[in-house]
N, C-alpha and C positions, 0 to 999 in steps of 0.2 A: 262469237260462239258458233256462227253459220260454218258448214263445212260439207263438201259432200259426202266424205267417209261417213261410215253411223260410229255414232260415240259410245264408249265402252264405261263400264262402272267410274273402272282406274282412271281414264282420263278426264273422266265428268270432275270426279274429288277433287284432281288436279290445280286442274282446268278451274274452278271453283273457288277451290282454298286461296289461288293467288288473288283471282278477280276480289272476292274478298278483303284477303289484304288491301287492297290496294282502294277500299272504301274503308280502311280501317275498321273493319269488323272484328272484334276480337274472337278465338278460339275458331280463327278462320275454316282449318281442317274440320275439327269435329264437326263443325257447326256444318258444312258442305255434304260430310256425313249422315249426319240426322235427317239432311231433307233427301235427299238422294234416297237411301232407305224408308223414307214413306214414302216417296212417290211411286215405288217399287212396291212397297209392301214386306218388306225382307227386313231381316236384324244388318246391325251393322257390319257384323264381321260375313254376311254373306256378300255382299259389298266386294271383297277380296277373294271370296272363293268361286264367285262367278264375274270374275274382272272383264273378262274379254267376251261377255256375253250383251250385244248391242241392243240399246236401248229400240224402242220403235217409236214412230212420231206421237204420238200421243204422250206418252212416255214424258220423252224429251221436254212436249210444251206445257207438259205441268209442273217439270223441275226448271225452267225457266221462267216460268208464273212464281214459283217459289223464290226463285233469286230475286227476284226483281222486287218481289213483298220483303225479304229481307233488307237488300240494299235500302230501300227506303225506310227500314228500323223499326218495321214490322217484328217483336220477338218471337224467336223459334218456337215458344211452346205455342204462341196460338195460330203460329202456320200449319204446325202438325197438330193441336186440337190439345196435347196431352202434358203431362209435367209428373216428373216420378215426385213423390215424398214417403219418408219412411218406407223406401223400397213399395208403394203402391203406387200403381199408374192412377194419375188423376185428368178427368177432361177437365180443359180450361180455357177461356172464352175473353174479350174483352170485359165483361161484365165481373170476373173475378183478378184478384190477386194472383199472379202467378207464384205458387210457393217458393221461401228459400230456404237452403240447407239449413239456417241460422236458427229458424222457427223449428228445425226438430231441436234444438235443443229446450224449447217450452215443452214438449213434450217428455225428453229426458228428465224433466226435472217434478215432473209431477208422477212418473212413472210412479217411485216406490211410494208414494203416499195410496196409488189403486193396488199398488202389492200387497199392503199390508193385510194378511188376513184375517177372519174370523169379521164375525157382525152381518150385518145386512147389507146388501149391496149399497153402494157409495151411490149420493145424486151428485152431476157431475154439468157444470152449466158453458158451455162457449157465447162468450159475446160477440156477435158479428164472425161468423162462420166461413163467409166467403165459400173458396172452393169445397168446404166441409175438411178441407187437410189433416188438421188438430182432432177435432173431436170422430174424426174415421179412423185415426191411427189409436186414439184411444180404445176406441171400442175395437178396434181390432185387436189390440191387446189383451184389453182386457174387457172381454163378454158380457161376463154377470151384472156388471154394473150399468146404473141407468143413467141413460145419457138425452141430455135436452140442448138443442142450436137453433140461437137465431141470429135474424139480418134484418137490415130495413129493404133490402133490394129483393124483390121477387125473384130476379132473374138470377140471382148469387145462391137464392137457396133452391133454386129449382135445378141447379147443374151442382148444388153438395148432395141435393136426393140422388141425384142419377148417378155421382160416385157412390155413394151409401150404399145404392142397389147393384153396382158393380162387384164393390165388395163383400157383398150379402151382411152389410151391418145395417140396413138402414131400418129394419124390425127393431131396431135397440136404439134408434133416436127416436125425439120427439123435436119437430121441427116447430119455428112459428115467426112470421115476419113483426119487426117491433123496432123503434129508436128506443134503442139499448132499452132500459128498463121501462118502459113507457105500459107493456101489456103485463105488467108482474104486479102483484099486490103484496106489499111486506106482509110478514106473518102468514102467508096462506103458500107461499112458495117458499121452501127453504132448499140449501143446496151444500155438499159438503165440499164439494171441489167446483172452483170458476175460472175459466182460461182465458186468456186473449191476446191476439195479436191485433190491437186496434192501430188506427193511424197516427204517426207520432210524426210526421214529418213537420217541419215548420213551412206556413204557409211562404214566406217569400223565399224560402231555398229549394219548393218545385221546380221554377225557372231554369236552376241547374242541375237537374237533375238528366240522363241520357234518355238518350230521344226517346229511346226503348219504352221507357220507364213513363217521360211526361207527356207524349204524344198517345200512348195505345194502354195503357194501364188505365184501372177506371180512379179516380180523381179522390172519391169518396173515402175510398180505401189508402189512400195517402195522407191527404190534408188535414193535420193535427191544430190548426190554426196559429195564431202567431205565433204564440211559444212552441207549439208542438204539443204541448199538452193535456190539451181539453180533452180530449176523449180519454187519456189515462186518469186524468182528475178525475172526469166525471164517472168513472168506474169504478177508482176508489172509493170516494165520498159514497155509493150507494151500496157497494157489494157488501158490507157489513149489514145491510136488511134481507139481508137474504142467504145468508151465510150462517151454518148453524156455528154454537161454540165452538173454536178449539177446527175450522173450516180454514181451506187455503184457499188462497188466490192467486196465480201467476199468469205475470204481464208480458208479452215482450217490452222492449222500451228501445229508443233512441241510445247509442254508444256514451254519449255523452248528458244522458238526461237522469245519472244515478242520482244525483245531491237533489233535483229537483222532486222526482217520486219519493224519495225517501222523507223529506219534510211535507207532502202529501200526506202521506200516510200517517205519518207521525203529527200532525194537525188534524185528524177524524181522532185521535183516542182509539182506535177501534182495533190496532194491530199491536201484535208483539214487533220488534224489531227486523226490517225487512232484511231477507237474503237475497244477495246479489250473483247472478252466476252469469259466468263468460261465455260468447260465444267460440266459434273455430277458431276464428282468428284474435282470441283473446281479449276482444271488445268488450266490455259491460252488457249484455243484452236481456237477462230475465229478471226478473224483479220476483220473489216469491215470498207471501207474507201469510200471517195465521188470525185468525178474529180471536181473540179477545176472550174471555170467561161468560161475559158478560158485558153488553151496550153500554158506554158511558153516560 
């Protein structure tokens, strides 16, 4: 990459996109894009409108600090700090989940249940909040309603407040660090709407998972234990104490983990018939179900 010319936007992308390829980085261009424009500070298409506008050394050796964090499968969001969801910029750290597209569909799918109007505002619960993604895009939606998130990581909920407060919702949550339900007492918390994107992966399929993912992602936030399924289990089996009648619940879940949630649920007594809804790419991904009349 040494050269005495100074380097221009256009040939940095270039010049990038291929070195890229050629460590099998996927979305090489974009992705040579992305950091080039934080290093700059500029959008991406100024990138092209100021092509021939040379870098100065400084410059330079911070977008070469950034290749090198890449190459080694450092993910882009946490070189550049940030990760869009639901069209909001969110900061993101090793300590959280980097959000994905697939997770606004749990938000899609709870939407028209905070549509619905008339009554008192909705309580509205996220289990393990992570970057706060889910329950920011909620209350960004929708205001009136009351919104409560937690985590057992300090540091996951301490960078969902600092989105919160980015996006001036964070007056409309109520945060509190906890293993899952550990600080709630049945009966004295009830809640009409509970969301989560918990960990479903199975413990011995981390190992293949991209470097991306099993080197710099934090571990907690993956690891569903052997099945994959303890932490949906144990979400299901509780959220019915805390769930007023006739209250939803939506999970994300594993592509391939519908038959197993479904007999979850359907072994607590406590739900009507769960609905299953696709993600983009037509995968099985949300699970959303309703309590009951009444505790069995």
């Amino acid at each position: 990459m040494d050269r005495r010319a100074p380097w221009t936007p256009l040939e940095l992308v270039r010049w990038t996109a291929g070195y890229f390829n050629g460590h099998q980085i996927e979305s090489a261009r974009s992705e040579a894009e992305i950091l080039l424009a934080h290093t700059l500070g500029v959008r991406r298409i100024d990138l092209y409108l100021n092509h021939d506008q040379p870098l100065c050394d400084d410059e330079l050796a911070r977008f070469k600090s950034y290749i090198k964090r890449r190459v080694d499968r450092e993910p882009v969001a946490y070189i550049t700090g940030e990760r869009e969801f639901w069209s909001l910029e969110l900061a993101v750290n090793p300590s959280v989940l980097i959000p994905r597209p697939e997770t606004e569909c749990l938000v899609e799918a709870v939407l028209p249940f905070l549509d619905a109007s008339g009554g008192p505002p909705k309580r509205v619960l996220e289990w393990g909040t992570g970057s706060g993604a889910i329950v920011i895009a909620l209350a960004h939606e929708h205001p009136g309603h009351r919104y409560t998130a937690m985590d057992r990581s300090v540091d996951a909920l301490q960078t969902a407040r600092q989105n919160a407060r980015t996006h001036r919702v964070d007056d409309r949550i109520v945060w509190f660090c906890s293993d899952w339900d550990a600080a709630l007492a049945p009966g004295q918390e009830t809640f009409d709407l509970m969301v989560s994107n918990p960990p479903y992966i199975r413990s011995g399929d981390l190992d293949g998972l991209q470097a991306e993912i099993r080197c710099h992602e934090p571990c907690m936030a993956l690891d569903g234990s052997g099945d994959g399924l303890a932490c949906l289990r144990h979400i299901i089996e509780v959220s019915h104490r805390y769930l007023l009648p006739g209250g939803i619940l939506a999970l994300e879940m594993g592509y391939d983990q519908r038959s197993d949630v479904q007999a979850i649920a359907a072994a607590t007594g406590q739900y009507g018939l769960p609905r299953v809804l696709k993600d983009y790419s037509g995968h099985d991904r949300v699970v959303v179900m309703e309590k009951l009349a009444a505790d069995g």
